[in-house]
C-alpha positions in Angstrom: -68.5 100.9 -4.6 -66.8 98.7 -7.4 -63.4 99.4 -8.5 -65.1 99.1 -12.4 -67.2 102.0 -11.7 -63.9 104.4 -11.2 -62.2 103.1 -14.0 -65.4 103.8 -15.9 -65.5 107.6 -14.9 -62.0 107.8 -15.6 -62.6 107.0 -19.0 -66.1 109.2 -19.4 -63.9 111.7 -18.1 -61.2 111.7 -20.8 -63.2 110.4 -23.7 -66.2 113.0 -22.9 -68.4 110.7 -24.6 -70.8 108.2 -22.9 -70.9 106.1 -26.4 -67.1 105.7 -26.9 -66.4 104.9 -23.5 -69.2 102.7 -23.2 -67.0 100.9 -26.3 -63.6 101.0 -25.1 -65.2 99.6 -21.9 -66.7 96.4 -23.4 -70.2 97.2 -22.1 -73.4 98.7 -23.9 -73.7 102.5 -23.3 -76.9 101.7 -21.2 -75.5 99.1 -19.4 -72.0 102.1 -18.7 -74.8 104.8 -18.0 -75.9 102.2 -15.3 -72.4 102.4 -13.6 -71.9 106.1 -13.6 -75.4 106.7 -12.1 -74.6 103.9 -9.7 -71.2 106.0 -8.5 -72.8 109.1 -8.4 -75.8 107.1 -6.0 -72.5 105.6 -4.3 -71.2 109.5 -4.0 -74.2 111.4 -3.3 -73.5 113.7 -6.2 -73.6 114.5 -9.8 -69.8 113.6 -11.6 -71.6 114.4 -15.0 -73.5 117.8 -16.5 -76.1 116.5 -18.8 -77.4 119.8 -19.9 -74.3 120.6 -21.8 -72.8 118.5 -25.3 -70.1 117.4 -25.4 -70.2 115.5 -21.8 -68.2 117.4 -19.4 -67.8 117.2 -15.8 -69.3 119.1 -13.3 -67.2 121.3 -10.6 -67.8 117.8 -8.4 -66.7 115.8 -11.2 -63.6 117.8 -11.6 -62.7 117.3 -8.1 -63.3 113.5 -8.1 -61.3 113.0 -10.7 -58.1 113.8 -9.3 -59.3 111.3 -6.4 -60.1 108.5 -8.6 -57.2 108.3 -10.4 -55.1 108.2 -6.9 -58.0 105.7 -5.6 -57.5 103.6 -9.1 -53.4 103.8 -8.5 -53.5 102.7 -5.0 -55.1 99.5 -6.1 -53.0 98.8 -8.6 -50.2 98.8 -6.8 -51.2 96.9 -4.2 -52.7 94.2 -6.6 -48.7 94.4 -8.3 -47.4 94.5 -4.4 -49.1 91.2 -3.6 -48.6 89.5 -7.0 -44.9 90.2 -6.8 -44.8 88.2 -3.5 -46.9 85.1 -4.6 -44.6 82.2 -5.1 -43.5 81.8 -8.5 -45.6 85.0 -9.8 -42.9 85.7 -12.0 -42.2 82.1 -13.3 -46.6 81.7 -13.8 -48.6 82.5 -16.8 -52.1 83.3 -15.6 -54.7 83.3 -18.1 -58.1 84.1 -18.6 -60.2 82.1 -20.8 -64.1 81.6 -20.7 -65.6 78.7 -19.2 -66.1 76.3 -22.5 -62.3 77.1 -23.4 -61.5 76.3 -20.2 -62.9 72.9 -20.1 -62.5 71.7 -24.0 -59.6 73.4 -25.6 -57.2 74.7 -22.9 -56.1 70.7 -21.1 -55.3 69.5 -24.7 -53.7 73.0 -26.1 -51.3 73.1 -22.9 -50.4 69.3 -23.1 -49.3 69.6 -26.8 -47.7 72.6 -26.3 -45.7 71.5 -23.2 -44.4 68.9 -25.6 -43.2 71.4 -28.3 -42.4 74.3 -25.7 -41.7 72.8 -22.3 -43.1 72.7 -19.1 -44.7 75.9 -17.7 -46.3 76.9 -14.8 -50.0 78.3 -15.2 -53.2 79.8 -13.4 -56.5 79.3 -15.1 -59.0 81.9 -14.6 -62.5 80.8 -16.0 -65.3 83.4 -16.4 -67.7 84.7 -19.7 -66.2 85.9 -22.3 -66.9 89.6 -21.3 -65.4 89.3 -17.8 -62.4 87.5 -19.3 -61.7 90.5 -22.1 -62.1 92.8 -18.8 -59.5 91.0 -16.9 -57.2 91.4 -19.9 -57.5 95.2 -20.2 -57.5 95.8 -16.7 -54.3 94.2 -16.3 -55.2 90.6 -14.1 -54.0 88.1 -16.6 -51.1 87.6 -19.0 -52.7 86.1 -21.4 -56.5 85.8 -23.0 -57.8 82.8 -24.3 -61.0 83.3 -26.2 -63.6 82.7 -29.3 -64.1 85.8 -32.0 -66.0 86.3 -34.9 -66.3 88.9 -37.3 -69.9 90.3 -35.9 -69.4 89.1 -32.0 -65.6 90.6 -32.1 -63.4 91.3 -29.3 -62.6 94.6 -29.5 -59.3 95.0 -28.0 -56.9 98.1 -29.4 -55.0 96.5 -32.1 -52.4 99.5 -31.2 -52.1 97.8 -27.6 -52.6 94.0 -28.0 -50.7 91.6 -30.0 -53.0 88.7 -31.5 -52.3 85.2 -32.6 -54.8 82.7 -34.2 -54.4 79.2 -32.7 -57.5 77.2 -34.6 -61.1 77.5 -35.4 -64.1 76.5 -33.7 -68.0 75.1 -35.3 -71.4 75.4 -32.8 -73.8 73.8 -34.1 -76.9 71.8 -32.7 -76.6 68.0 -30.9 -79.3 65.7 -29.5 -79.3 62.8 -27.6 -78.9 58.9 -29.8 -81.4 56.6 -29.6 -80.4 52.6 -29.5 -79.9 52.5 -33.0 -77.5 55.9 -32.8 -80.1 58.0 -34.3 -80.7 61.6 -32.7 -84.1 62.0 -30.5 -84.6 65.4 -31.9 -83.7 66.3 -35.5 -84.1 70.1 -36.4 -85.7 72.2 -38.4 -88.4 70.3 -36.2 -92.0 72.4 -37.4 -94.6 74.7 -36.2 -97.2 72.6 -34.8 -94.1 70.3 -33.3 -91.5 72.6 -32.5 -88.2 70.9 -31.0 -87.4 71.0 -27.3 -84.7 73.9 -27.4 -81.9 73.9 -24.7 -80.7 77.7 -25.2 -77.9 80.2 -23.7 -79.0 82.9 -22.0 -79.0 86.0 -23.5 -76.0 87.3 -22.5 -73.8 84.4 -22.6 -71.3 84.7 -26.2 -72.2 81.4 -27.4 -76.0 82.2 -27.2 -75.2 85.2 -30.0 -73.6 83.1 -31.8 -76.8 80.6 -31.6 -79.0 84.6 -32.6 -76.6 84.6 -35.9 -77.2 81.1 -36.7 -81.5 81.5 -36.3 -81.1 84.9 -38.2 -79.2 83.8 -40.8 -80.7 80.8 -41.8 -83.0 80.5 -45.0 -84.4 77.2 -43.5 -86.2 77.9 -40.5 -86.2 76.5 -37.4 -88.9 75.4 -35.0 -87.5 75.8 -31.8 -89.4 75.5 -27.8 -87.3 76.9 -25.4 -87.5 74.3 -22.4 -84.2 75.5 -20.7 -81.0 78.0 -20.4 -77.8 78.7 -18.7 -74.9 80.6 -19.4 -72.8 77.2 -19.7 -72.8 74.9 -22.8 -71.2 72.1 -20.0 -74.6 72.3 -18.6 -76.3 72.0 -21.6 -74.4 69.7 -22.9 -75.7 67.6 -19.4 -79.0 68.5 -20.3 -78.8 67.2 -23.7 -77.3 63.8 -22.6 -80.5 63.1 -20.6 -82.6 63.7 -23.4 -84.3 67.2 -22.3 -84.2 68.2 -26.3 -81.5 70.2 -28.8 -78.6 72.1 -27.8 -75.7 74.4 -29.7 -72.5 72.9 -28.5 -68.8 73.5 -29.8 -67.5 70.4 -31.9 -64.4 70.3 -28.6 -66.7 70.2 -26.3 -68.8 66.8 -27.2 -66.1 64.6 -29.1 -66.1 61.8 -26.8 -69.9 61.7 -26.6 -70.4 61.9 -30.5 -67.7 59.0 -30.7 -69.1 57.2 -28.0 -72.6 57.6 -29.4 -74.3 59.1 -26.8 -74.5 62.3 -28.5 -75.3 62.7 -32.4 -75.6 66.0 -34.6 -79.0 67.1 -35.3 -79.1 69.0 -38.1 -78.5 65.7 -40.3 -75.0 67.4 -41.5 -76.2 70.3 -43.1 -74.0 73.2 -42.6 -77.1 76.0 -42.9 -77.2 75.8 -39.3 -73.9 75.9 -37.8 -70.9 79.1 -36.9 -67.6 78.6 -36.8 -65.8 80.8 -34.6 -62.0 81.4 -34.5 -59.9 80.8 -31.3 -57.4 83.7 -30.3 -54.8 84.5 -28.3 -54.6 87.8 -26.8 -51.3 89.7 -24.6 -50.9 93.7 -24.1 -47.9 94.6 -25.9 -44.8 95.1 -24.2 -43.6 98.4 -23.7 -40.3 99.6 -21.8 -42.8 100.5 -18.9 -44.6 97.2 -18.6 -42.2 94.9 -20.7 -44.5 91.7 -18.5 -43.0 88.4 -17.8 -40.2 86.9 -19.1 -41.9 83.4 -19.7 -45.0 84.9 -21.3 -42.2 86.9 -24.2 -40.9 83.3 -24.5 -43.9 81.5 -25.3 -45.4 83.9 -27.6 -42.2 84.3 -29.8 -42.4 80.7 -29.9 -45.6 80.3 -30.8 -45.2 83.5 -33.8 -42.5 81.3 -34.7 -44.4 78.3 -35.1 -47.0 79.9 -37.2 -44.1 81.6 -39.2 -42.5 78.2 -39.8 -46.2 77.0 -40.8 -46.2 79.3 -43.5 -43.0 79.0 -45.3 -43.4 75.8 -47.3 -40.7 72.7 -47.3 -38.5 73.4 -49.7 -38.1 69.8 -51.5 -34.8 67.8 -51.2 -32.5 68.9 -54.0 -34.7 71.5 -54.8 
């Protein structure tokens, strides 16, 4: 039994409705029907009346969730018990950030901003992007680090979050140079010599983003998927060896383009490419959860910054 699947219940349970809890929960409503059946399996009984609309519980259901709600406190206060007596939990910002964040934008972000802010002490926890939003609303992280756009959004309660936009982000596709610098593979390649295609799996963020780019375009491309992963890292590896055409983020293959090893291949056209922004995510402090000291300090610094980016420099004399 997951901890996930109470927390899911809990929210049928007060939402009565599979398709908003399904939302609030970051997951599609087959994918949260899933994890109810799977409790009840766990259980041995039915939580849920389907017969009746709205969803409501059955007398089970009813009992349970008193039961899950004590189950759900339990753990969260041993989880607060044992963070409270980790060395320097209160002085440590952990965030969670997916795994290309973690590797291209997060070292450089920190180092600048340890120059502007100061020191701080951190803990990096790198997942997907789905897992990372999770950690944020289930209260493991201080602060989320991740990409957004408008029809791939993070869907975070803008009545419980606080949001700050530190920079944008472009994917678009790269191919291995040839001596002369030239990319091996230059799209829109063509249907009776479609391109080599080094894709995301399906449920990896960057690989919808890749699903906008393909549906959008008015150019078409001809693509032969030789390879996935849920990591652009990996297929930026598989890339540099020459296996075909991969979507990377611009952060993530700077040295390679500058070195030459890597080259753009959709001979700078911007038809196929997405740009992405790159957000920054807390829960709101309230008098009951007012969170860490160091994590109010750094984000009123960093509203500050963007405030003072705003107001324009009023000239000498002026």
């Amino acid at each position: 039994m997951e901890s996930k699947w109470l927390e899911d219940f809990i929210s049928l349970a007060e939402t009565r409705s599979f398709s908003r809890s399904a939302e609030l929960r970051h997951v599609t409503q087959p994918a949260f029907s899933r994890r109810i059946q799977s409790l009840e399996a766990w259980l041995g009984a039915d939580l849920i009346d389907r017969t009746s609309y709205p969803t409501r519980l059955t007398p089970a259901g009813e009992v349970f969730y008193e039961q899950a709600l004590e189950m759900l406190g339990q753990i969260s206060n041993a989880r607060a018990l044992l963070r409270g007596k980790r060395p320097t939990a209160q002085s440590t910002i952990d965030f969670a950030v997916p795994h290309t964040l973690s590797l291209t934008y997060m070292p450089k972000w920190v180092t600048e901003l340890e120059q502007r802010f100061g020191a701080f002490n951190s803990r990096l926890m790198a997942l997907n992007v789905h897992d990372a939003v999770m950690t944020m609303v289930e209260g493991g992280c201080d602060l989320l680090l991740c990409y957004h756009h408008p029809r791939q959004p993070v869907q975070l309660d803008a009545s419980r979050y606080d949001m700050i936009l530190l920079g944008s982000e472009t994917l678009r596709a790269y191919s291995r140079c040839d001596k002369t610098g030239e990319p091996d593979f230059l799209l829109p390649g063509t249907p009776d010599h479609p391109l080599p295609f080094l894709s995301y799996t399906s449920n990896a963020y960057l690989g919808r983003m890749v699903e906008l780019i393909l549906a959008d375009t008015d150019k078409p491309l001809y693509l032969d998927k030789r390879y996935e992963t849920d990591m652009a890292e990996g297929l930026k590896m598989m890339a540099l060896e020459g296996h075909g055409v991969a979507f990377l983020p611009q952060s993530a293959v700077v040295r390679e383009v500058r070195a030459k090893h890597l080259s753009r291949a959709d001979a700078g056209q911007t038809d196929w490419e997405v740009n992405m922004e790159i957000r920054l995510y807390r829960e709101r402090p309230t008098a009951q959860r007012p969170g860490k000291p160091i994590v109010s300090r750094l984000w009123d610094y960093l509203r500050q910054e963007i405030e003072d980016a705003r107001v324009p420099v009023r000239r000498r004399g002026g």
